[in-house]
Backbone of each chain as ProteinMPNN parsed JSONL, in Angstrom:
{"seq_chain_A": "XXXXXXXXXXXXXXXXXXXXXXXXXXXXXXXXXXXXXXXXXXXXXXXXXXXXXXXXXXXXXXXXXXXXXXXXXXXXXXX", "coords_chain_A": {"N_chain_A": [[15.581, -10.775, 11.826], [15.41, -13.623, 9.521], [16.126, -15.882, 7.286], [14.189, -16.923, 4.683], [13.728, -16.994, 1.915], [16.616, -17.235, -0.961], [16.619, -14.645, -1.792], [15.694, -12.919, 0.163], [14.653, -11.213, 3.047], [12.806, -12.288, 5.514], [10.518, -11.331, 7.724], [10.589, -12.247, 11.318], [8.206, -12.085, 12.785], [6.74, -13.31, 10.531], [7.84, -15.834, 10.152], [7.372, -17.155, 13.088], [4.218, -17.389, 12.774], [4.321, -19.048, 10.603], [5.768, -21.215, 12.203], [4.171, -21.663, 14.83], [1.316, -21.583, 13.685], [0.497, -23.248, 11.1], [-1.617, -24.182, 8.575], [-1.167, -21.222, 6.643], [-2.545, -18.657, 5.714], [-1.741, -16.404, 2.534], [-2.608, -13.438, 1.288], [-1.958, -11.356, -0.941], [-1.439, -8.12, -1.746], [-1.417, -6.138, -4.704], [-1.286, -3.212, -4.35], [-2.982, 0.139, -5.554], [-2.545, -1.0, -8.316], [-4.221, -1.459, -10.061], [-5.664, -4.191, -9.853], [-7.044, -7.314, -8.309], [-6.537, -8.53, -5.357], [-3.87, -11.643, -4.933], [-4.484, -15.085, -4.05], [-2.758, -17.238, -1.709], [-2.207, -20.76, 0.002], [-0.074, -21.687, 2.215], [1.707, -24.212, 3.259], [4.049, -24.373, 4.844], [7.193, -22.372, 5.092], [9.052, -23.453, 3.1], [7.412, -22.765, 1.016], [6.013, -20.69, 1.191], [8.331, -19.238, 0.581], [8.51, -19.698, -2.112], [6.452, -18.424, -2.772], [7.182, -15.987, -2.447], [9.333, -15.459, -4.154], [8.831, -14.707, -6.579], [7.386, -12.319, -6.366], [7.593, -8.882, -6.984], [8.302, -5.271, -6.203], [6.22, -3.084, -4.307], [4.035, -4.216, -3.399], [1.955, -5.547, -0.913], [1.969, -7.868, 1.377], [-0.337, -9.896, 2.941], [-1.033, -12.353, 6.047], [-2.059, -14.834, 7.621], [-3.324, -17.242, 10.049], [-4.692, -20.207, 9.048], [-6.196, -21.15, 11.702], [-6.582, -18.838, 12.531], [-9.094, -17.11, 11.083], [-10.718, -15.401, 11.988], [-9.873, -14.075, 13.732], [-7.536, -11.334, 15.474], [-4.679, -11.827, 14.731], [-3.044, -10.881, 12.544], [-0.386, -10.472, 10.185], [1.075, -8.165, 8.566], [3.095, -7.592, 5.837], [4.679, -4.948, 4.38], [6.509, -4.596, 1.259]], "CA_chain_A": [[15.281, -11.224, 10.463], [15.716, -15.139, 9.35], [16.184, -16.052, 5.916], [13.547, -17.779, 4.113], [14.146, -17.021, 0.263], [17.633, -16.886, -1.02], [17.419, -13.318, -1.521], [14.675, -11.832, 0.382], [14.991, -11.551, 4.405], [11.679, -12.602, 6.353], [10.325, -10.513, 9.052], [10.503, -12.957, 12.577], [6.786, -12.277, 12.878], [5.991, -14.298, 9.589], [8.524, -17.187, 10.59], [6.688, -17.158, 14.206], [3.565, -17.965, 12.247], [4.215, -20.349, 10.172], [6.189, -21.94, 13.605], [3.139, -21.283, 15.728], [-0.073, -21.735, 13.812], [0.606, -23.545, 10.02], [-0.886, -23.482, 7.281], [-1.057, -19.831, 6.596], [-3.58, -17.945, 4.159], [-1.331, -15.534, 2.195], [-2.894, -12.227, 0.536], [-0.871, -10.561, -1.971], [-2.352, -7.228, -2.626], [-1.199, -5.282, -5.318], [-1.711, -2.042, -4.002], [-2.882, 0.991, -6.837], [-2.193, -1.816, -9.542], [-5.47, -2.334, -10.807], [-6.036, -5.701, -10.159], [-6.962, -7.433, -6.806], [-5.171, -9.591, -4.813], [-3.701, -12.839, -5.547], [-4.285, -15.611, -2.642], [-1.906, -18.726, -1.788], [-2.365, -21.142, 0.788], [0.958, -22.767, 2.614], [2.153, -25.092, 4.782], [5.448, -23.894, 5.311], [8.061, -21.188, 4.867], [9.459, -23.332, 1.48], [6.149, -22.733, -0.206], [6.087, -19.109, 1.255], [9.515, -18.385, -0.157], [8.641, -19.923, -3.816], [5.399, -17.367, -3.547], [7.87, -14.359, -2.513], [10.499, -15.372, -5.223], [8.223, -14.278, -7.874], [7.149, -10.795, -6.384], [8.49, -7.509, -6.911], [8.262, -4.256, -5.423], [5.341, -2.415, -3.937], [3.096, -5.179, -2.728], [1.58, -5.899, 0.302], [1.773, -9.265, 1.7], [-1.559, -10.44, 4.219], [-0.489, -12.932, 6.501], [-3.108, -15.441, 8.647], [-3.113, -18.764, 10.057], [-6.696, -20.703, 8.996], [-6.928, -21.695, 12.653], [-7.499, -17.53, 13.456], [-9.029, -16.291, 10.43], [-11.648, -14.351, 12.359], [-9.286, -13.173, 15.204], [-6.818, -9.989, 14.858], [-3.566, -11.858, 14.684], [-2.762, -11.008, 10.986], [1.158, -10.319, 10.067], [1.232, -7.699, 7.372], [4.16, -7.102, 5.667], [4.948, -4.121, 2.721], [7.803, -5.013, 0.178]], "C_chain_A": [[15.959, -12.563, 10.17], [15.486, -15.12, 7.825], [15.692, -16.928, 5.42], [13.896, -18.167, 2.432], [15.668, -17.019, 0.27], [17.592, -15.063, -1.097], [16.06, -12.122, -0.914], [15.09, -12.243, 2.459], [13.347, -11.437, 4.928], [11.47, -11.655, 7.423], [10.55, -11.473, 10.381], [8.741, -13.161, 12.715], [5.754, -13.352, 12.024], [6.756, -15.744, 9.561], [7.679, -17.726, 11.465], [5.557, -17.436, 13.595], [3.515, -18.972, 11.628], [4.946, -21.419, 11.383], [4.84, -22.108, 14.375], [1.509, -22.44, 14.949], [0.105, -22.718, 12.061], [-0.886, -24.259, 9.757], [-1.678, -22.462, 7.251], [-1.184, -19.43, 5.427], [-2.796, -16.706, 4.144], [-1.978, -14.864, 1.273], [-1.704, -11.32, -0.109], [-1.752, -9.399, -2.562], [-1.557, -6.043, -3.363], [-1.631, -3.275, -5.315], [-1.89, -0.185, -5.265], [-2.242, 0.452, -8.152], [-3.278, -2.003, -10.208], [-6.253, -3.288, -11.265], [-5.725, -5.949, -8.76], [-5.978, -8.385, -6.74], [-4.864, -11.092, -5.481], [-3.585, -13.706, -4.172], [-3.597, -17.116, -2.991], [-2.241, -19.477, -0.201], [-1.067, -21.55, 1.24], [1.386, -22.856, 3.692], [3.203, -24.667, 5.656], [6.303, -22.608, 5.021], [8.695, -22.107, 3.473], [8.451, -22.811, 0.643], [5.564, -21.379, 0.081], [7.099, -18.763, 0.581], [8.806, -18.738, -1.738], [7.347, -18.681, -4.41], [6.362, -15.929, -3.691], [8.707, -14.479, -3.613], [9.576, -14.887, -6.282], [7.598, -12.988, -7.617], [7.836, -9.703, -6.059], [7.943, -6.714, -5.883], [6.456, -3.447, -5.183], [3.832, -3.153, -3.434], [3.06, -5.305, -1.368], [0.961, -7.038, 0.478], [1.223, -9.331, 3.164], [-1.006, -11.823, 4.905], [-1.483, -13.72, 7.429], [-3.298, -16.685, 8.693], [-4.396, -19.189, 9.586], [-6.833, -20.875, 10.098], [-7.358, -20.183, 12.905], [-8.2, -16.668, 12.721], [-9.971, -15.545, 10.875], [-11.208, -13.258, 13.553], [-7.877, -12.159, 14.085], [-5.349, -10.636, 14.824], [-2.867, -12.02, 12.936], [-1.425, -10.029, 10.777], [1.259, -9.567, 8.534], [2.57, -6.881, 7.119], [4.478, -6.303, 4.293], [6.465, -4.644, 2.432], [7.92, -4.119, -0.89]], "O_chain_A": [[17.117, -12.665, 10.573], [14.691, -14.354, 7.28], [16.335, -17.977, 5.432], [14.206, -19.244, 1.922], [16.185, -16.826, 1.37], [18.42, -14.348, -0.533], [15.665, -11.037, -1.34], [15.625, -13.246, 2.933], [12.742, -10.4, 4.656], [12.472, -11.222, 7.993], [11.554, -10.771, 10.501], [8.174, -14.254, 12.733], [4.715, -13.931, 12.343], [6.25, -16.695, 8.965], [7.069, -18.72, 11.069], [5.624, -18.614, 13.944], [2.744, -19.876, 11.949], [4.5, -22.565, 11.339], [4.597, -23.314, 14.347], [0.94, -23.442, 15.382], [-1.117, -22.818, 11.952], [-1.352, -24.898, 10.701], [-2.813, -22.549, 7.72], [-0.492, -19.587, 4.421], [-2.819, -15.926, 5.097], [-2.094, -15.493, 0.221], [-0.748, -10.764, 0.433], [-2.538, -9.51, -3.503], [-1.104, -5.101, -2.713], [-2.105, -2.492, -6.139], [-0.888, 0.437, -5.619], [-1.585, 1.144, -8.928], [-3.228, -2.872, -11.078], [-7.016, -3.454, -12.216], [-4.856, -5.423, -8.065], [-5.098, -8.861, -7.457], [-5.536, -11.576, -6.392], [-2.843, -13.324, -3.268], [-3.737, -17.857, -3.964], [-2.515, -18.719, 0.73], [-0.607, -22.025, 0.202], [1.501, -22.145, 4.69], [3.218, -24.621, 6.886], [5.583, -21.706, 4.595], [8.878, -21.313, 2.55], [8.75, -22.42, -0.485], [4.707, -20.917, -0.671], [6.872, -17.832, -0.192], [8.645, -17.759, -2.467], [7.163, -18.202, -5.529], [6.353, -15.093, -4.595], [8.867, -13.395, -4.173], [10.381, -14.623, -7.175], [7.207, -12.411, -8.632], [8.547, -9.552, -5.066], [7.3, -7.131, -4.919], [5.673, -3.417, -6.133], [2.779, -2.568, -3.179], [4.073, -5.18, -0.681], [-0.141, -7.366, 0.04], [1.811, -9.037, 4.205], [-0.413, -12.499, 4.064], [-1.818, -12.919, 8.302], [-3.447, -17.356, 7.671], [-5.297, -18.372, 9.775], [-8.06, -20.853, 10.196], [-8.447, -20.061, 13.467], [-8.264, -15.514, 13.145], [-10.261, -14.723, 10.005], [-11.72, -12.259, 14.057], [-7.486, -12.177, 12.918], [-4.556, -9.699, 14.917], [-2.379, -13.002, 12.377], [-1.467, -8.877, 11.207], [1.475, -10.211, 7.507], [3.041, -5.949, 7.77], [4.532, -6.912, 3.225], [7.321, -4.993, 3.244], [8.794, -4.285, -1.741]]}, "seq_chain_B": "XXXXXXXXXXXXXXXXXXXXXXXXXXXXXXXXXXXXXXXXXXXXXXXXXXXXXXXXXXXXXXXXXXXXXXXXXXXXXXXXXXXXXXXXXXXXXXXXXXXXXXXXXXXXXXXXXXXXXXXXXXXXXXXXXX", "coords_chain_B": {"N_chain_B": [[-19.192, 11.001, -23.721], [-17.835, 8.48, -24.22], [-15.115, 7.22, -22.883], [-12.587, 5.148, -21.609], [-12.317, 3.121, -18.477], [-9.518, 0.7, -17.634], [-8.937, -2.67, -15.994], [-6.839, -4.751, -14.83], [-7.404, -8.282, -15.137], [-8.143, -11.817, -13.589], [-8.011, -14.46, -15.979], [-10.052, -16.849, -16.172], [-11.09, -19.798, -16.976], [-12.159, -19.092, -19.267], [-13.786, -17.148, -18.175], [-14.419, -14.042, -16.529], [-14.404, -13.512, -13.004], [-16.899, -11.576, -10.49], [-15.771, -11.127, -7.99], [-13.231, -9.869, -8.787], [-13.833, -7.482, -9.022], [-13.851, -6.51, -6.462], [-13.478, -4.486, -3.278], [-10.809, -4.588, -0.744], [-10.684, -3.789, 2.836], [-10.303, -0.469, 4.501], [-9.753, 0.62, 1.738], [-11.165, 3.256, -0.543], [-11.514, 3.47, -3.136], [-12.097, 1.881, -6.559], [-9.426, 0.439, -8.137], [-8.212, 1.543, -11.043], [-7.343, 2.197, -14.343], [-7.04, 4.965, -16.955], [-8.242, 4.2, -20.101], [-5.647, 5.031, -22.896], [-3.584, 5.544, -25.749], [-1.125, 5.743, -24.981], [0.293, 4.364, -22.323], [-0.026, 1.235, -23.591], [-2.615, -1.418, -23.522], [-1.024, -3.862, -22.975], [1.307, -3.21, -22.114], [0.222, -2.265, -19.839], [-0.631, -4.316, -18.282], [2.224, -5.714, -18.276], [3.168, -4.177, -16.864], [2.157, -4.912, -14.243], [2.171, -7.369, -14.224], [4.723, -7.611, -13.495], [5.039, -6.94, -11.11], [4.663, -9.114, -9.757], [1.873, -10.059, -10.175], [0.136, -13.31, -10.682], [-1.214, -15.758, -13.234], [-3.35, -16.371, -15.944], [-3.628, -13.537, -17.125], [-5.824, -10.955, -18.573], [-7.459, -7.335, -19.828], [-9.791, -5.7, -18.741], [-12.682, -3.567, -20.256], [-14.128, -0.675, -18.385], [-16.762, 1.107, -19.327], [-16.943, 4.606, -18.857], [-19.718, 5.932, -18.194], [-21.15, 3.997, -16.782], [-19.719, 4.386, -14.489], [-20.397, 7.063, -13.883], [-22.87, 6.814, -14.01], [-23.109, 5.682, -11.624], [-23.102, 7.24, -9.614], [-20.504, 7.335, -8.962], [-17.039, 9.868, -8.217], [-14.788, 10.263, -10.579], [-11.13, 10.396, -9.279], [-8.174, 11.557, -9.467], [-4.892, 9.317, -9.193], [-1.82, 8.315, -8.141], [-0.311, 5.567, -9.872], [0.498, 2.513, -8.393], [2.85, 0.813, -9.662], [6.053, -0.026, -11.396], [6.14, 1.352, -13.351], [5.765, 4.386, -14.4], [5.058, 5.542, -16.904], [2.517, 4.043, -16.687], [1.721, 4.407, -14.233], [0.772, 6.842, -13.903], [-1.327, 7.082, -15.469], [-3.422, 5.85, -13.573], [-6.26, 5.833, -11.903], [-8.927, 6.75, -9.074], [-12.674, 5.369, -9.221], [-14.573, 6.512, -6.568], [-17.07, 7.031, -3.894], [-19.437, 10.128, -3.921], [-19.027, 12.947, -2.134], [-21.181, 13.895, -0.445], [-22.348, 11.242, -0.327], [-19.93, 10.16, 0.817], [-19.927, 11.264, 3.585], [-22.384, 10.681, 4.525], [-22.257, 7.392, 4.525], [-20.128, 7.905, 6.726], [-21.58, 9.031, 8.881], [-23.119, 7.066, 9.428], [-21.568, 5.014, 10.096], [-20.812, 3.351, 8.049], [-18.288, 1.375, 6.47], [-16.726, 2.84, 3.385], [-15.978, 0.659, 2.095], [-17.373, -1.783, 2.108], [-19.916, -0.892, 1.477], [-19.269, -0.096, -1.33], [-18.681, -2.731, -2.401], [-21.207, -3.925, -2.426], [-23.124, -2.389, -3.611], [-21.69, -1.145, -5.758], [-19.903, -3.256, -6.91], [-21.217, -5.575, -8.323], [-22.282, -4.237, -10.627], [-19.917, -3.254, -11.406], [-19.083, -5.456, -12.478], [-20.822, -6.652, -13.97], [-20.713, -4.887, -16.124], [-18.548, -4.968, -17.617], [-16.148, -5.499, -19.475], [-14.164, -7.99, -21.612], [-10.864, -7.137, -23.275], [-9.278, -8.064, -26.149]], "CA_chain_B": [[-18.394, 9.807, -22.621], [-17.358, 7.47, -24.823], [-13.724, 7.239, -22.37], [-13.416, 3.77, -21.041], [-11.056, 2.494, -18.228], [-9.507, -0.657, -17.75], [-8.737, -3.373, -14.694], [-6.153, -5.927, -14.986], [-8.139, -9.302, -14.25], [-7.239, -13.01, -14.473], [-9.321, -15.232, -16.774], [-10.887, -18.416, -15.324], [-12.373, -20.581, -17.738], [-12.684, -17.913, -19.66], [-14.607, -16.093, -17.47], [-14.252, -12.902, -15.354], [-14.956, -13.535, -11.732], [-17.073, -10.484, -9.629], [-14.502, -10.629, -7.209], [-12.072, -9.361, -9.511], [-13.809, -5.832, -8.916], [-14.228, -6.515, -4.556], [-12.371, -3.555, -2.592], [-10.288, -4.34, 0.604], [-10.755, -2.866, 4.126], [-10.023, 0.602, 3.761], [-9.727, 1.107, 0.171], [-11.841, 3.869, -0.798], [-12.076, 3.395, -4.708], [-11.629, 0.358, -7.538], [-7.93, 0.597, -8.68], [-8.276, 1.207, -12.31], [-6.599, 2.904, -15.472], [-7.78, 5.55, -17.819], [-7.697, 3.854, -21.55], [-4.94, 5.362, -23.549], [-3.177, 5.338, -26.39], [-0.076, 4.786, -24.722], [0.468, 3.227, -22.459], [-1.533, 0.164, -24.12], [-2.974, -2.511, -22.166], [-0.204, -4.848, -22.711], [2.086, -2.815, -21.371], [-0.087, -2.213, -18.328], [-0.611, -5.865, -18.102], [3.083, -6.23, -18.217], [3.611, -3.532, -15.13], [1.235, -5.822, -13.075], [2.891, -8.592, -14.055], [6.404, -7.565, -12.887], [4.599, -7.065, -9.447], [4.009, -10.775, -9.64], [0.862, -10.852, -10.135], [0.181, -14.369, -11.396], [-2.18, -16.429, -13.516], [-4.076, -15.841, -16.915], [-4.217, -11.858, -17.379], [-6.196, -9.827, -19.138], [-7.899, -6.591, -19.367], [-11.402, -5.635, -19.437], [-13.05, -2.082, -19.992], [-15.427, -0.014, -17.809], [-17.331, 2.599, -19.244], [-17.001, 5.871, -17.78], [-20.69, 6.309, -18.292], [-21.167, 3.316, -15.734], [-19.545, 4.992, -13.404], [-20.581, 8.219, -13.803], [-24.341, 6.932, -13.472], [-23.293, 5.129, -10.148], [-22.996, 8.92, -8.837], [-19.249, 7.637, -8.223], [-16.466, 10.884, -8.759], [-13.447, 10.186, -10.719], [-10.142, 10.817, -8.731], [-6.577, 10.588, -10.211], [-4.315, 9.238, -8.056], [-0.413, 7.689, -8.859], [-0.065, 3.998, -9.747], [1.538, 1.939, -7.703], [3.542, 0.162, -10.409], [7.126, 0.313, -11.606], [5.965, 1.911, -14.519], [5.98, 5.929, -13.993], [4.072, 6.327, -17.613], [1.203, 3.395, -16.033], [0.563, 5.165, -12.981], [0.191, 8.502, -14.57], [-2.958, 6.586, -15.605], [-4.285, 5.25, -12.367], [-8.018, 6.388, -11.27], [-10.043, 5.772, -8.648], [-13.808, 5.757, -8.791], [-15.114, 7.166, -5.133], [-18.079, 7.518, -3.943], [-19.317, 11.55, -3.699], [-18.501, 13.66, -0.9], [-21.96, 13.804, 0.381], [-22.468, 9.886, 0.429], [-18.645, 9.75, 2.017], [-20.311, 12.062, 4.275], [-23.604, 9.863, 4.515], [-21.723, 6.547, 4.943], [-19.426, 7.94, 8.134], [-22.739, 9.205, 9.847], [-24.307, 5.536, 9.737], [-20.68, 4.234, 10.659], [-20.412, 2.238, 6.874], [-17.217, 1.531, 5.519], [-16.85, 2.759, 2.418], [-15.547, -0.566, 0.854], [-18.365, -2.481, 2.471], [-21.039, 0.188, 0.418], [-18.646, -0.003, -2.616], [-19.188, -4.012, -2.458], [-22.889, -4.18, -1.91], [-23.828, -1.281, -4.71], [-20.669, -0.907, -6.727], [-18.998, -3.766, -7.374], [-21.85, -6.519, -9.446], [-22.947, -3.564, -11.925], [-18.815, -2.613, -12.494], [-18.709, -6.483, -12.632], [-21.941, -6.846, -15.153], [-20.519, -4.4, -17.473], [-17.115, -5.02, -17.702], [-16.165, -6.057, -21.233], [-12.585, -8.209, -21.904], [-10.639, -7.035, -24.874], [-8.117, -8.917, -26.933]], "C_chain_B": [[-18.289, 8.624, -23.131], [-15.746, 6.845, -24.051], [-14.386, 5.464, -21.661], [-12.062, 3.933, -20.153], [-10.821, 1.142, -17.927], [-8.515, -0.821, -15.897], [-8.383, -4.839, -15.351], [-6.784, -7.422, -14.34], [-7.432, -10.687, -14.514], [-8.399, -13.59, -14.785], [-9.33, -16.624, -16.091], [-11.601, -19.537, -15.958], [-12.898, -19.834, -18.908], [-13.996, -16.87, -19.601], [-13.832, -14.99, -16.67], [-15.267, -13.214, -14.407], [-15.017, -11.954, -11.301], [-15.92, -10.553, -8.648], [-13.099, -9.971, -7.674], [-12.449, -7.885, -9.286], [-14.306, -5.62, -7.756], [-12.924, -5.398, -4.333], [-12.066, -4.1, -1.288], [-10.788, -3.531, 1.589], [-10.165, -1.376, 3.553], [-9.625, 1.21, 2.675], [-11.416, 1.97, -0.339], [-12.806, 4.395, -2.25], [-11.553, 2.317, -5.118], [-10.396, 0.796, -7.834], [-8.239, 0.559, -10.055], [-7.486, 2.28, -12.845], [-7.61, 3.399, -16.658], [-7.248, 4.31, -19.169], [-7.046, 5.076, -22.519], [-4.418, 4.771, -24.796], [-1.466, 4.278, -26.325], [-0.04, 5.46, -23.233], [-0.864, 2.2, -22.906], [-1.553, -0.311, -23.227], [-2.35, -3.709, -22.125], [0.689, -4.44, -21.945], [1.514, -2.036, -19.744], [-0.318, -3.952, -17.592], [0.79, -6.268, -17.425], [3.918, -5.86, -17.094], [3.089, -4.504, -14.061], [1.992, -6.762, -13.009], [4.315, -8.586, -13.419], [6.308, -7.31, -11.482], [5.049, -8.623, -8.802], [3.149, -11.021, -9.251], [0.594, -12.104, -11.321], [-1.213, -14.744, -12.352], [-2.637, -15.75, -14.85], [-4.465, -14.373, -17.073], [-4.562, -11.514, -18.549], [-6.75, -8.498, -19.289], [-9.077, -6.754, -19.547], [-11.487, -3.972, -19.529], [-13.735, -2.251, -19.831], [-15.64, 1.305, -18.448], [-17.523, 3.769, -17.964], [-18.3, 6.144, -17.379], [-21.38, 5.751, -16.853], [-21.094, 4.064, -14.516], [-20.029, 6.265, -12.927], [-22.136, 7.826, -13.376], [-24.767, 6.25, -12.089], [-23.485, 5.861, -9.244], [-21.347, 8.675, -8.41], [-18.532, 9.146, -9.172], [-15.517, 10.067, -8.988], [-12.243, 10.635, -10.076], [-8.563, 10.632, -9.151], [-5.664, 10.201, -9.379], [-3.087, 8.366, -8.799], [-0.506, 6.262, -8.633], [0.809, 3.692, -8.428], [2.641, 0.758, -8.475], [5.476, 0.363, -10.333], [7.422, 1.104, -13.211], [5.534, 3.5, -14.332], [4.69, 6.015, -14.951], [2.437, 5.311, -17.529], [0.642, 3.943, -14.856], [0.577, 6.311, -12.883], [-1.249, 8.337, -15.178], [-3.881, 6.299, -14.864], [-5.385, 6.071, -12.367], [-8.545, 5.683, -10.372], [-11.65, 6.155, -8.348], [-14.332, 5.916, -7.131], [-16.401, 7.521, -5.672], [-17.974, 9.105, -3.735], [-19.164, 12.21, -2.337], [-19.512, 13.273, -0.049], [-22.744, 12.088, 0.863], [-20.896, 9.394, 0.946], [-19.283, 10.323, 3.363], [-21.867, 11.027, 5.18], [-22.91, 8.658, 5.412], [-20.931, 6.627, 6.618], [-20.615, 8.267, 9.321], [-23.526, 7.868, 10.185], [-23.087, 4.87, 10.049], [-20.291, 2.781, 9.691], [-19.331, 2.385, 6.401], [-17.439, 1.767, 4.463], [-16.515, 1.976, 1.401], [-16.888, -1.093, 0.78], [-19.538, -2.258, 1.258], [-20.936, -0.101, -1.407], [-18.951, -1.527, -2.907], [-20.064, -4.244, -2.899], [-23.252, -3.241, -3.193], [-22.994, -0.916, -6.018], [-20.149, -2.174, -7.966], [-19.977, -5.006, -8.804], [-22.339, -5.152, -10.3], [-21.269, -3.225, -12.629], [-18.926, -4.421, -13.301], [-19.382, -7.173, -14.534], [-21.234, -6.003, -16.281], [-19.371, -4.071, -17.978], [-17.226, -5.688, -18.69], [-14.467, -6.525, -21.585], [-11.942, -7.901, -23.18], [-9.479, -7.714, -24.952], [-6.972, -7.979, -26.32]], "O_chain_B": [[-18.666, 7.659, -22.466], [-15.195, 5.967, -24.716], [-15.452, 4.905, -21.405], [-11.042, 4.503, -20.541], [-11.773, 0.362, -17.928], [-7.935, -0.058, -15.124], [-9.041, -5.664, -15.985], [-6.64, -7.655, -13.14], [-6.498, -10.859, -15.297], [-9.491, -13.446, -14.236], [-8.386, -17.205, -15.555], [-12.583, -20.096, -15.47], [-14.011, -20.032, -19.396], [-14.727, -16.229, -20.357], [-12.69, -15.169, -16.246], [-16.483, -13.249, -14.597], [-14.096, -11.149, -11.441], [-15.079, -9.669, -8.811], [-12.139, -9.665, -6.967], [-11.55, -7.046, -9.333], [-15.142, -4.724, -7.639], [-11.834, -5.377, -4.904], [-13.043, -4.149, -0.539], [-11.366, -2.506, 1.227], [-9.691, -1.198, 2.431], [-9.15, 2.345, 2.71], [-12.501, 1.398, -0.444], [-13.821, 5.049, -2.49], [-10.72, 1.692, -4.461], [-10.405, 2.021, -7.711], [-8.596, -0.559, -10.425], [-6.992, 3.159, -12.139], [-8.535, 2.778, -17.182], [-6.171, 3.713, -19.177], [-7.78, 5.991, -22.891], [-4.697, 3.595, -25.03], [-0.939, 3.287, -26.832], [-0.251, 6.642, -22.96], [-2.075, 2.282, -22.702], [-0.911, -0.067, -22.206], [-2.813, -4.627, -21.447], [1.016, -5.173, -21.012], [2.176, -1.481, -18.867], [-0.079, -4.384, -16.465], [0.83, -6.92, -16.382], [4.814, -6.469, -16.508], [3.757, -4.764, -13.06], [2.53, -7.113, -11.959], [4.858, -9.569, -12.916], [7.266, -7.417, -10.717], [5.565, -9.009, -7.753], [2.975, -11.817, -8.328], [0.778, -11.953, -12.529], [-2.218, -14.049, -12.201], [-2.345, -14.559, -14.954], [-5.66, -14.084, -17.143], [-3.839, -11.672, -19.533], [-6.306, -8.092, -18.215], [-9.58, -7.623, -20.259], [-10.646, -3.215, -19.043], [-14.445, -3.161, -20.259], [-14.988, 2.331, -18.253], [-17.969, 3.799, -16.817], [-18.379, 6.611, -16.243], [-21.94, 6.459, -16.016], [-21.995, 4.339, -13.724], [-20.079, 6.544, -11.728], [-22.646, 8.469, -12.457], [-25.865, 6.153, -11.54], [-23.94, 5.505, -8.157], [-20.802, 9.51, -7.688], [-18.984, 9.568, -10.236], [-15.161, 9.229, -8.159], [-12.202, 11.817, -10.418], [-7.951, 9.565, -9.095], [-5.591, 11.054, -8.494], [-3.296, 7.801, -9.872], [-0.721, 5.747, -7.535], [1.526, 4.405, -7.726], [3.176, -0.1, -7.772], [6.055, 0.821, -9.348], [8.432, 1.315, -13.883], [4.38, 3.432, -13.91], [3.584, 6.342, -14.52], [1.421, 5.677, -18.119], [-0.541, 3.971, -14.518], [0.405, 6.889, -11.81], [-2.094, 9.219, -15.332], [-5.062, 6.389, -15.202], [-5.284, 7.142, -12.965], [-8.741, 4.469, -10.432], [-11.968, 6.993, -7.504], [-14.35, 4.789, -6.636], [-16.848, 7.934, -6.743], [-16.882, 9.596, -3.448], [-19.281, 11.41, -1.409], [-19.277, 12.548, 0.918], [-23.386, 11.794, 1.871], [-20.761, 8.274, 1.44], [-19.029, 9.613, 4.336], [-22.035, 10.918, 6.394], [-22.888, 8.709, 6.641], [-21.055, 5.764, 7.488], [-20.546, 7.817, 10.465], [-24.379, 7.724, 11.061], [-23.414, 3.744, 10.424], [-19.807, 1.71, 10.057], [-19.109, 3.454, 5.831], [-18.384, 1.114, 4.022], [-16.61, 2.235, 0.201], [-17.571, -0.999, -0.24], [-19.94, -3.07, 0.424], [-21.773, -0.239, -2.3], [-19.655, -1.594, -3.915], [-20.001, -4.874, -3.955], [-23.991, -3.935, -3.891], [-23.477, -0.499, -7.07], [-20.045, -2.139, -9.192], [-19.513, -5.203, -9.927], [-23.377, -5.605, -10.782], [-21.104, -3.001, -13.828], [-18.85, -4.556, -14.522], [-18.906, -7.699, -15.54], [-21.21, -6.516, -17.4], [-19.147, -3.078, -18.67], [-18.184, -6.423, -18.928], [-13.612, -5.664, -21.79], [-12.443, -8.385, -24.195], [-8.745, -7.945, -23.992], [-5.791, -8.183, -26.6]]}, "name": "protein", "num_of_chains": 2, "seq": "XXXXXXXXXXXXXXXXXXXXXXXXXXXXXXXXXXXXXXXXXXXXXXXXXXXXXXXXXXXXXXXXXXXXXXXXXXXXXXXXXXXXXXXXXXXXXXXXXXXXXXXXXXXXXXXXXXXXXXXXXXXXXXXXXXXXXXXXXXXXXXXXXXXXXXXXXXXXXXXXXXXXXXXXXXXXXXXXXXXXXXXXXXXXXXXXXXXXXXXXXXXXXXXXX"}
């Protein structure tokens, strides 16, 4: 685990993406909230942390570079 | 059947976008909330929002009737909020047993189905309230 936000710890897998393949289509799906997802595009891990600093608990964050969005390498992470 | 429920959306222009009522890969019903007294729909608004979901929210209501004449079944199922007395409200419309039953014999997801037949009539008669 690598530390992107000040207070949230990153998985390696979603570092390794944005390292690897940038920029990286994030899905935010509110799971049994009643309202769909919310999507962000970014370049980097600052502009990934400023999306995670603003979400709480019970979300599920989609993870995919644009160069693979039709291939299976998608980095999903629950919070 | 006057019961209505509601789906936290974000406004656009002041429009509601159909994709606001699209289901995910394996998601088997719309995520929605019975209408109550209490909790209101600010304070389901305000559970969503502490998710962080972003951007212009409001609600809309779906008639039950809607749904009921889609042949979907009502199912209650627990929010996923941080709000205990909001996802004592959750619902999700499903299709019926025998088109869950239907759908796995032809090898259709049931989002896919829910997309294609479900989602522009919840979309059409979705109504935003103050």
């Amino acid at each position: 685990m690598n530390t992107t936000s000040a207070t949230v710890n990153v998985p390696a897998a979603v570092l390794e993406l944005f390292d690897a393949k940038p920029p990286v289509l994030v899905e935010v799906r509110f799971l049994r909230m009643g309202t769909p997802s919310d999507w962000f595009l970014c370049d980097d891990e600052r502009e990934f942390s400023t999306v995670l600093d603003r979400l709480g608990i019970g979300v599920e964050i989609h993870l995919r570079s644009v160069w693979d969005l039709a291939g299976i390498a998608e980095v999903i992470w629950k919070r | 059947m006057n019961e209505e429920f509601l789906r936290v959306v974000v406004v656009r222009r002041g429009k509601v976008r159909p994709t606001e009522f699209r289901l995910r890969e394996a998601e088997n019903g719309l995520s929605l909330f019975r209408k109550v007294d209490e909790p209101t729909s600010t304070e389901i608004i305000d559970a969503v929002r502490a998710a962080g979901k972003q951007g212009d929210l409001a609600v809309v209501e779906i008639s039950v009737k809607v749904i009921v004449d889609l042949g979907l079944r009502i199912v209650a199922t627990k929010g996923g909020t941080l709000n205990e007395a909001v996802n004592a409200i959750h619902i999700e419309p499903r299709p019926s047993l025998w088109r869950t039953i239907w759908l796995k014999l032809r090898g259709r997801p049931i989002h896919m189905w829910l997309n294609e037949f479900v989602t522009p009539r919840l979309a059409e008669s979705a109504r935003l309230i103050d």
